[in-house]
N, C-alpha and C positions, 0 to 999 in steps of 0.2 A: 376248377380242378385241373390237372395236369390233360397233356395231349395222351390219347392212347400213339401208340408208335404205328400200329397196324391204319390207323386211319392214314398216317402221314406218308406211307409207305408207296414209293413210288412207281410206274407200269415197268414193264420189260422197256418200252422204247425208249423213256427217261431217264432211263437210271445208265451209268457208265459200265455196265457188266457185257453190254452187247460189245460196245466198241472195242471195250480191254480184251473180250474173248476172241473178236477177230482180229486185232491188231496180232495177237498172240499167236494166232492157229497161221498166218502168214508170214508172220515171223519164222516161225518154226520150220514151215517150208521152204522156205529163203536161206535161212540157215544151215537145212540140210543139206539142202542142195549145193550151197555155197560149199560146204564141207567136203563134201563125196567130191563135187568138181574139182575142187583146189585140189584134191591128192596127189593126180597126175598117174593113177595107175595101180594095181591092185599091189603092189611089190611096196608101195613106201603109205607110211604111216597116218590115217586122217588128218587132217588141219583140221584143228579144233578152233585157231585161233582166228580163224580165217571165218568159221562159223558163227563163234559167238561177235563178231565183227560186225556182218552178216547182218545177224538176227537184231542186234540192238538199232542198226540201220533200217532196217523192215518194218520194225516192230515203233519208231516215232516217227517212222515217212507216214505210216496207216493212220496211227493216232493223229496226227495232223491233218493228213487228208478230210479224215471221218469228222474233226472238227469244223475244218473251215467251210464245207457242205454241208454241217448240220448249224454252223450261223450263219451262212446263205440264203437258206431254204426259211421263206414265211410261208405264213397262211393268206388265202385269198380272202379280201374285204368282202363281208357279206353283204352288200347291195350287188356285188360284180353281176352277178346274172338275174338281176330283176329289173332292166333295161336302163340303163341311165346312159348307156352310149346309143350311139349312131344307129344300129340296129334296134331301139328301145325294148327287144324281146329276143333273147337267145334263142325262143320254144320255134317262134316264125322268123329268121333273117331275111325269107322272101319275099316279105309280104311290106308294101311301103306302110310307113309310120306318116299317116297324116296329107298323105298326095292325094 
């Protein structure tokens, strides 16, 4: 039979909603601010263009960032701490292995 969807349905940290929503939320801030600074003064009119400039720059320096740190980032091999180096026992590092 077919896939239910709910089983295929991916966590909050997998899925692209986390990184789209903060590239977004700093975007926005980068934006704003770019906006309100560029004016030059409460007397002349926001730069809007200056903002949405801004914000599109913000908003795939983040999405970039957040990717190349998230294929960076492995997971540690499971032997790591069940002694196969030098210390053969994470638990005792002080204690000699074998002297």
């Amino acid at each position: 039979m077919g896939r239910n969807p709910a089983e295929n349905k991916k966590s909050w940290q997998q899925s692209i909603k986390a990184p789209l929503t903060f590239s977004f939320v700093m975007a926005l801030i980068a934006g704003i601010v770019a906006m309100i600074s560029a004016t030059g003064g409460s007397d002349n009119p926001l730069r809007f263009d200056v903002g949405l400039v801004a914000f599109g720059v913000a908003f795939v320096a983040c999405l970039l960032v957040i990717s190349v740190m998230t294929m960076a980032s492995k997971d540690n091999p499971e032997d790591l701490g069940t002694g196969s180096g030098i210390n053969r026992s994470s638990k005792n590092p002080d204690k000699n292995s074998g002297k």
